[in-house]
C-alpha positions as CSV (number, residue, x, y, z in Angstrom):
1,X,-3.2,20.2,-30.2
2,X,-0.9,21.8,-28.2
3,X,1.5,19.8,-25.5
4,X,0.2,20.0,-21.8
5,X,0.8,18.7,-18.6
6,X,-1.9,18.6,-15.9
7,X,-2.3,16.8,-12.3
8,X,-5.1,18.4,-10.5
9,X,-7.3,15.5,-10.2
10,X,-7.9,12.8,-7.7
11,X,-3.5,11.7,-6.3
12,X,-2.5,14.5,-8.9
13,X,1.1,15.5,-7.9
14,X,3.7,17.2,-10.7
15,X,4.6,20.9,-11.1
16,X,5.6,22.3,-14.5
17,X,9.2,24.0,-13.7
18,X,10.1,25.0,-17.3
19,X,8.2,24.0,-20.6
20,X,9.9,26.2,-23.0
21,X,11.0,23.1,-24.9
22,X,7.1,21.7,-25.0
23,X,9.1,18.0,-25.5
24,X,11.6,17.7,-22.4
25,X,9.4,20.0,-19.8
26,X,11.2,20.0,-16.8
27,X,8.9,19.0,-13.9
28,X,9.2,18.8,-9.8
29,X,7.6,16.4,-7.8
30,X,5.1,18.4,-5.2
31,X,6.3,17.5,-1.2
32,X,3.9,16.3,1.1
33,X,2.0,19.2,3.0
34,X,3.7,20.3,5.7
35,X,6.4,17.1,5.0
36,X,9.7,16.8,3.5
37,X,8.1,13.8,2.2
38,X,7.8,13.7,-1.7
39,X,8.8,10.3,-4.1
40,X,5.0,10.1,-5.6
41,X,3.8,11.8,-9.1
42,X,0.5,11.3,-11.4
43,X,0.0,13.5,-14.3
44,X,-1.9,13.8,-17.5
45,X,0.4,14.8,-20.5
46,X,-2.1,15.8,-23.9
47,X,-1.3,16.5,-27.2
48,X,2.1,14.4,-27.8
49,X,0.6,12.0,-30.2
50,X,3.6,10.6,-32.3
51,X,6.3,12.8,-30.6
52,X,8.9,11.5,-28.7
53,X,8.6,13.4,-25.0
54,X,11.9,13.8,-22.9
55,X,10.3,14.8,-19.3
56,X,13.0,15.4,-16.7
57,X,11.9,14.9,-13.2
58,X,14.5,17.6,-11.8
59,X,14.2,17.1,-7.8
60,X,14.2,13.5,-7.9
61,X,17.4,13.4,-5.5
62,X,15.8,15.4,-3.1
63,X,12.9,12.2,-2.9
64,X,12.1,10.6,0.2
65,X,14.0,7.3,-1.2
66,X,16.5,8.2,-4.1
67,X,17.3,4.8,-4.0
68,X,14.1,4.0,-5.1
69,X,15.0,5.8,-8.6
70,X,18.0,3.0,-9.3
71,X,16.2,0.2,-11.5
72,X,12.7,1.7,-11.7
73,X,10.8,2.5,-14.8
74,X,7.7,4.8,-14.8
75,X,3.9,3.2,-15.4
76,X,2.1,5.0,-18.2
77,X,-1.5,4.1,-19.3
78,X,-3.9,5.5,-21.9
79,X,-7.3,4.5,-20.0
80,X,-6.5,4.0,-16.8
81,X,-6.8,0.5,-16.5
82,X,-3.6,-0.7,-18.4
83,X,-0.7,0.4,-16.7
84,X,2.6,-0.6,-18.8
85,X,6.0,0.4,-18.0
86,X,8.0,3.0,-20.1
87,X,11.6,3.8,-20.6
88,X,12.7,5.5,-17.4
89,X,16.4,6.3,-16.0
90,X,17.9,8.4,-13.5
91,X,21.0,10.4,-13.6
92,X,22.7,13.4,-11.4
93,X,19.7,13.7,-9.4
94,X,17.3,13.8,-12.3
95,X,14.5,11.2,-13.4
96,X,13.8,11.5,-17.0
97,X,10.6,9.7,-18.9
98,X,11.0,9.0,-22.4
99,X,8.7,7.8,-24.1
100,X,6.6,8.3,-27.4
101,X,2.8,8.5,-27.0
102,X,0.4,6.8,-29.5
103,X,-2.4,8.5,-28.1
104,X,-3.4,12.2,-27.3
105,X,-3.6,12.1,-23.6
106,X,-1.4,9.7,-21.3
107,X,-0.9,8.9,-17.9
108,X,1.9,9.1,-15.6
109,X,2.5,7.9,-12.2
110,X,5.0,6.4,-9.9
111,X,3.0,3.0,-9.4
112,X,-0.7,2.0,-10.9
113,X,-3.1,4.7,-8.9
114,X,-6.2,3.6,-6.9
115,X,-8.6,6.1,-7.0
116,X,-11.3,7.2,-3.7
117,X,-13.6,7.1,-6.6
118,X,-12.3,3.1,-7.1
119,X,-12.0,2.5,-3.1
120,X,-15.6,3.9,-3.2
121,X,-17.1,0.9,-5.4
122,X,-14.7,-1.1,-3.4
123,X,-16.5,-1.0,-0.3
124,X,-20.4,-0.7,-1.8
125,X,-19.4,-3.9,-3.2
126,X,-18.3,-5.4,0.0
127,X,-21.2,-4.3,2.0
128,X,-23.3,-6.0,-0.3
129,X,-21.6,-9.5,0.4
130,X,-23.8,-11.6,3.0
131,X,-20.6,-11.9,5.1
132,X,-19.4,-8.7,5.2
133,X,-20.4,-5.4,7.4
134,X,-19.7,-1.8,7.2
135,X,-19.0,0.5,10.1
136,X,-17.9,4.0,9.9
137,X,-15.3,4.5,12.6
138,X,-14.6,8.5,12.0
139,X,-13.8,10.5,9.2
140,X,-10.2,12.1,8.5
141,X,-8.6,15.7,8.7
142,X,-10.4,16.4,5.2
143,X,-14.0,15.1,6.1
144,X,-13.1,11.4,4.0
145,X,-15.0,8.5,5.5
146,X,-12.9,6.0,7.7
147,X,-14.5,2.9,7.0
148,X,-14.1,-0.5,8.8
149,X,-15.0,-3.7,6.9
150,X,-16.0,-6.7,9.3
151,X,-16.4,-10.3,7.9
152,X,-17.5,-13.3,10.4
153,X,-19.6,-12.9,13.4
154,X,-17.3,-12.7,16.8
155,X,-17.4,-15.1,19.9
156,X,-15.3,-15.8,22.7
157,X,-13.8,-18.9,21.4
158,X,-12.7,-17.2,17.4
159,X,-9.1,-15.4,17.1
160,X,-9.5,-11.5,15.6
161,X,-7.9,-10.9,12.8
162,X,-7.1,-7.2,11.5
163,X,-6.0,-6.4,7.8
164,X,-5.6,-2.7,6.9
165,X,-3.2,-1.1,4.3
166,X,-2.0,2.1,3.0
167,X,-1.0,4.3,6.1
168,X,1.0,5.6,3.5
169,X,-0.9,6.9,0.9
170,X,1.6,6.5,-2.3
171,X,1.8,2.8,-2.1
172,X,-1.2,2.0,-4.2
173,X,0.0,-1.8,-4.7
174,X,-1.4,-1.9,-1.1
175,X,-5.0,-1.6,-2.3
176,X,-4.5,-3.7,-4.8
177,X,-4.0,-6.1,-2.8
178,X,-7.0,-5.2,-0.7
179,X,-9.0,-5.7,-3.7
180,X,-8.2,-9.6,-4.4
181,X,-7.1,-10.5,-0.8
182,X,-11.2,-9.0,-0.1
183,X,-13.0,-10.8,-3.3
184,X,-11.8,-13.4,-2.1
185,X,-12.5,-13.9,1.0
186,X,-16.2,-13.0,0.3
187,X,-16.3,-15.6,-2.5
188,X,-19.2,-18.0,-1.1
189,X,-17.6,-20.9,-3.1
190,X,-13.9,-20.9,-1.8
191,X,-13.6,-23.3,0.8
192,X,-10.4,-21.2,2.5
193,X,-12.5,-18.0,2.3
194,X,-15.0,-20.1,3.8
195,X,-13.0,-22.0,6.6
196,X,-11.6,-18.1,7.9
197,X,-15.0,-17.1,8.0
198,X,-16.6,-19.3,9.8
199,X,-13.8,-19.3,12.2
200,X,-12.5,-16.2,12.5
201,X,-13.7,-12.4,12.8
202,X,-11.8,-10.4,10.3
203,X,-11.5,-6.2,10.7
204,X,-10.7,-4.7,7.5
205,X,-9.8,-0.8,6.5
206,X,-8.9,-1.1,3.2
207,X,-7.2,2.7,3.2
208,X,-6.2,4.0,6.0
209,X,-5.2,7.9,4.5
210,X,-7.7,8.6,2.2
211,X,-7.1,12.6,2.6
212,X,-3.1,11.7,1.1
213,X,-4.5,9.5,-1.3
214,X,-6.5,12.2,-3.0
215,X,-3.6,15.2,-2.1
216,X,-1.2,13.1,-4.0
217,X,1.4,12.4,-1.3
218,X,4.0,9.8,-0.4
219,X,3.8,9.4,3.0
220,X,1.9,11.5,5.1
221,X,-2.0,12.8,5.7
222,X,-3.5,16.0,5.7
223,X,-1.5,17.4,8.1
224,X,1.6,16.2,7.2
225,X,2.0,13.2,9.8
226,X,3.6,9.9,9.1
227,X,0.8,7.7,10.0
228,X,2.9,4.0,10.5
229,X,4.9,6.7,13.6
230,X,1.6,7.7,15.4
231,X,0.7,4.2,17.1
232,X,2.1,4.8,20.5
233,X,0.5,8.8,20.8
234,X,-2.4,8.9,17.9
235,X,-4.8,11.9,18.2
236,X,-7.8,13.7,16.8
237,X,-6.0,16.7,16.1
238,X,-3.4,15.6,14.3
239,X,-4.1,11.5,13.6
240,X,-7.1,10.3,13.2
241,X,-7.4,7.8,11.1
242,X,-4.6,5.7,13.9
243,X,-6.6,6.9,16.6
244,X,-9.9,5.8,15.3
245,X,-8.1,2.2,14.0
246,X,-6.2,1.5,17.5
247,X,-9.0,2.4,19.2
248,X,-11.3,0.0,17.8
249,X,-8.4,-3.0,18.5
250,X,-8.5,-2.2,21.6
251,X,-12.2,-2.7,22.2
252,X,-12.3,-5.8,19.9
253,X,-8.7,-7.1,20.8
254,X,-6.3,-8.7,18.4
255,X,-4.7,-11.8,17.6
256,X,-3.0,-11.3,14.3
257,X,-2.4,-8.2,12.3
258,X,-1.3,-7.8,8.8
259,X,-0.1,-4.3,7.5
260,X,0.0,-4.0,4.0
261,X,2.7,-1.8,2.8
262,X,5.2,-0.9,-0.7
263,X,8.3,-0.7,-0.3
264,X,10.5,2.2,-3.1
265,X,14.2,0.5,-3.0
266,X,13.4,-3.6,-3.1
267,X,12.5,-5.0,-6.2
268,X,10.7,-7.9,-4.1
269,X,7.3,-9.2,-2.0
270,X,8.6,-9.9,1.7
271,X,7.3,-9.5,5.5
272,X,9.1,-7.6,8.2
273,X,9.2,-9.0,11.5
274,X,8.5,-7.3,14.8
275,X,11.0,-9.7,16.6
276,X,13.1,-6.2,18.2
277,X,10.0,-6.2,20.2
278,X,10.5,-6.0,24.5
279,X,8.1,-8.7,25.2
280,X,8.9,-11.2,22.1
281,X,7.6,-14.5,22.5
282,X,8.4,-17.5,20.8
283,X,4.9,-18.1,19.8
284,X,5.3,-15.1,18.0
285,X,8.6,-15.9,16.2
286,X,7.4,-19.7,15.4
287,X,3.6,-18.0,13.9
288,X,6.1,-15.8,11.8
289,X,8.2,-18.6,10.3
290,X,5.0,-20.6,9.4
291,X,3.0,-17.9,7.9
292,X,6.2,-16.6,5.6
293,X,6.9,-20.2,4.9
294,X,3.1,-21.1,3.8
295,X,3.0,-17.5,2.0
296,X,6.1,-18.9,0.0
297,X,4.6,-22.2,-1.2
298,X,1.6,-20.9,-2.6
299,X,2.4,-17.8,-4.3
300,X,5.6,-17.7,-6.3
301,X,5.7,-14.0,-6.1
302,X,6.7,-14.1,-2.4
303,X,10.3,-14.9,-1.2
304,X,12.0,-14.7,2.3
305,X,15.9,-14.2,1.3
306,X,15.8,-10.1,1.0
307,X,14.0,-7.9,3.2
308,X,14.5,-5.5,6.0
309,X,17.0,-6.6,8.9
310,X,15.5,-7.7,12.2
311,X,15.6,-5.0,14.6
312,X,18.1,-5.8,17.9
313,X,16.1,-7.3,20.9
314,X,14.1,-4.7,22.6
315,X,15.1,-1.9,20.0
316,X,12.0,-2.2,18.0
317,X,10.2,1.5,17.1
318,X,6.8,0.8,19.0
319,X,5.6,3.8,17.5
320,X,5.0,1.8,14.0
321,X,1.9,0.1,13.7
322,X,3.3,-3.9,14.0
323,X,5.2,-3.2,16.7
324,X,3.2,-1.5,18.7
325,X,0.5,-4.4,18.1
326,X,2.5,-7.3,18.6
327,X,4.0,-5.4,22.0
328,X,0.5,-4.1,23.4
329,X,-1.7,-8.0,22.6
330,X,0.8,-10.2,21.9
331,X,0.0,-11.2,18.6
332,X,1.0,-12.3,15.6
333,X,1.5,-8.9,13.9
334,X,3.4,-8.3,10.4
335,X,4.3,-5.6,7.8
336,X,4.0,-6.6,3.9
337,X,5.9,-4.7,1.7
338,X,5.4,-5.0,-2.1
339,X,7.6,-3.1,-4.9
340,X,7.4,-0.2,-7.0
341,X,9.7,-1.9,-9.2
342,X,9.4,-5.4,-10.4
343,X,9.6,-8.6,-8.7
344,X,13.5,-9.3,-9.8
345,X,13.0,-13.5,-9.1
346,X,10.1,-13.3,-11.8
347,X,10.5,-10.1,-13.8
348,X,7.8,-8.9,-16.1
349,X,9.2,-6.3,-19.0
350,X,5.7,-5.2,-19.8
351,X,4.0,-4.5,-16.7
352,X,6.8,-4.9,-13.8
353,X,5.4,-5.1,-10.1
354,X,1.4,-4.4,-11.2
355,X,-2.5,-4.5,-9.5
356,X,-3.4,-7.6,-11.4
357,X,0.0,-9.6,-9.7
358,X,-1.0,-7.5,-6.1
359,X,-4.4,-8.7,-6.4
360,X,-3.2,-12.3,-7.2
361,X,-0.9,-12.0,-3.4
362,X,-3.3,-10.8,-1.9
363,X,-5.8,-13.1,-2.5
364,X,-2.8,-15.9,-1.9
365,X,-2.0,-14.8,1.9
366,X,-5.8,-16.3,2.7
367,X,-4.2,-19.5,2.7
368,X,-1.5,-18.8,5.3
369,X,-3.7,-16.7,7.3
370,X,-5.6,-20.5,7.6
371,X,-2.2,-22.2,8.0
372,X,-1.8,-20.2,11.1
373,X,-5.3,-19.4,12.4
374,X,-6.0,-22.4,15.0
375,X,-2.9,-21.5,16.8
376,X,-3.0,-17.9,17.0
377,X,-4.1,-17.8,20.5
378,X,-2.3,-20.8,21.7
C-alpha cells in the first residue's frame, strides 16, 4: 500500500508541503479562515504499517501558541476511540511526530476529536432524558444547528444556571466534558444531579462553533471571528452563535455561568476569575473561592496554584464571555480551562490530558455547582 496523508473529513486540518521522502512528509498546519489563527491538526496517515514515520510539522512556530509545542506529545488512535499519546518534540520551529504504526491507517490530532457526527448523538440522547429540553436558538454562518439544552423547570424563586463550552472550536476536551458533566446530571439516581434539578434551571450549549469544529480550526468560526471577543458587539452577520447565546441570557437572566475552555501552554485543570471586572462584588469573589475550593476536594484533577493572573481592578476585557456576564448580571461567572498536554500533578504516560479524565471533571463540578447554588442570588 502506498504511504498517504489525508484530512478532509469532519475537523480535518493538515496540508502535505513535501512528501518526496513518503517517511518524513513535511506537513503545514491549515490557518483558520480568514484568521491568523492555526495550532489545530487531524489527519489520517495509510499505509505505514511497520515503518517508522518522521512527520515534520514545518510552521509550527508560526502557531497561535508556540508555547503550547514545549512538553506536548501528539494523540494518535487506530479506531477513533482510543487516543494514546506518541513520541512528539519540537525544535527550530518545527513539530516532528515519530512514531511506528501497527496498523494501516492512523490518526493524528492535536487533542482527542469530538465529532458533529458524536455531538449529534450527544443531544438525541439528551432530549430523550425526562428532565432535559431541546430548543433550537439559530443556526451558524454554515447552516449547523445552534442548539440549547434546558434541564429543570424555571420559577421566580430558582437561580439560572448557564453551562456552554467550545467557543473555540479546537479545544475538544471542552465537549468532553460536556458529555459526563451532562450524563450526569440527567442520571435519575444521583442525588446531586437530582438536588440541581429540582432547584435550579440549567441552560446548556454543549458547542458553541460547530461550523469551526467541522472546518478544523483553532479558534475562530466560519468567518474567521474569535468568538470568546464578540460578547460586548455579537451579530448575525458576523457572530451568531454569541448573539443567539447572549440573547437568550438576557431573556432568561443569569446567575452563574461556567465557560468551558482548553488551555495550549498549561499542563493543568484551573478557573480564571473575572475579578478585573468594574462592578466586582465581594459576593462574587467569596462564590469564586468556594466553588474552586469544593471543585479541588472532590476531583484530584483540579488544582488552584497555576493559572492565568487576575486581571487589574476595572481592566478586565468585557468583550470575553465571563466578563461580560459577571459585569452585565452580576453573577457568579467563570472560565475552565483544561490541557492539551497532561495534568503535570497526576501525569498519565499513556493517555496524558484525555476524554475519559474530561468526562470524569466534568461530571465532578456538579458537586460545586451544589456547594454554591443556595447562595447564588444572595
Amino acid at each position: 500500500m502506498t504511504i498517504a496523508i489525508s484530512s478532509a473529513f469532519d475537523s480535518g486540518n493538515i496540508e502535505v508541503v513535501d512528501a518526496a521522502d513518503a517517511q518524513a512528509p513535511k506537513l503545514a498546519i491549515r490557518r483558520d479562515n480568514n484568521s491568523d489563527f492555526f495550532q489545530w491538526f487531524h489527519f489520517r496517515l495509510t499505509g505505514a504499517a511497520d515503518a517508522d514515520m518522521e512527520m515534520a510539522i514545518v510552521n509550527a512556530g508560526e502557531a497561535a501558541y508556540p508555547a503550547g509545542w514545549e512538553g506536548y506529545r501528539a494523540v494518535a488512535s487506530y479506531d477513533r476511540e482510543d487516543w494514546f499519546r506518541v513520541e512528539t518534540d519540537y525544535r527550530d520551529g518545527v513539530l516532528t511526530i515519530r512514531h511506528r504504526p501497527s496498523h494501516d491507517s492512523v490518526y493524528y490530532a492535536y487533542f482527542a476529536p469530538y465529532s458533529l457526527e458524536r455531538h449529534a448523538d450527544l443531544i438525541a440522547w439528551c432530549q430523550t432524558s425526562p428532565f432535559c429540553g431541546l430548543r433550537l436558538l439559530g443556526r451558524s454562518l454554515d447552516g449547523r444547528d445552534i442548539d440549547l439544552l434546558t434541564v429543570g423547570e424555571a420559577a421566580a424563586d430558582k437561580p439560572v444556571l448557564w453551562v456552554i463550552a467550545r467557543q473555540h472550536p479546537g479545544e475538544s476536551m471542552a465537549e468532553w466534558w460536556m458529555e459526563g458533566f451532562l450524563e450526569r446530571l440527567l442520571d435519575e439516581d444521583d442525588p446531586q444531579a437530582g438536588f440541581l434539578r429540582e432547584n435550579a434551571v440549567l441552560h446548556i450549549v454543549p458547542n458553541m462553533n460547530p461550523d469551526g469544529s467541522f472546518r478544523g480550526h483553532l479558534r475562530t468560526n466560519a468567518a474567521g471571528a474569535n468568538l470568546n471577543r464578540e460578547w460586548l458587539e455579537p451579530s448575525m452577520e458576523r457572530s451568531p452563535e454569541v448573539y443567539l447565546v447572549r440573547e437568550e441570557m438576557h431573556r432568561t437572566g443569569v446567575d452563574f455561568s461556567l465557560d468551558v475552555h482548553g488551555d495550549e501552554a498549561l499542563p493543568y485543570n484551573f478557573i480564571a476569575s473575572t475579578v478585573g471586572i468594574p462592578s466586582l462584588k465581594e459576593r462574587q469573589v467569596r462564590l469564586l473561592a468556594r466553588y474552586r475550593e469544593m471543585l479541588m476536594a472532590v476531583s484530584p484533577d483540579f488544582q488552584t496554584e497555576h493559572g492565568y493572573p487576575d486581571n487589574a481592578p476595572g481592566r478586565a476585557n468585557l468583550s470575553m464571555c465571563s466578563n461580560y456576564i459577571a459585569e452585565t448580571f452580576g453573577a457568579l461567572s467563570m472560565t475552565l480551562e483544561m490541557p492539551f498536554k497532561d495534568n503535570a500533578d497526576r501525569p498519565d504516560l499513556y493517555a496524558g490530558w484525555s476524554p475519559e479524565r474530561a468526562r470524569i471533571l466534568g461530571a465532578a463540578n456538579l458537586d460545586a455547582m451544589a456547594a454554591v447554588l443556595r447562595d447564588l442570588r444572595g
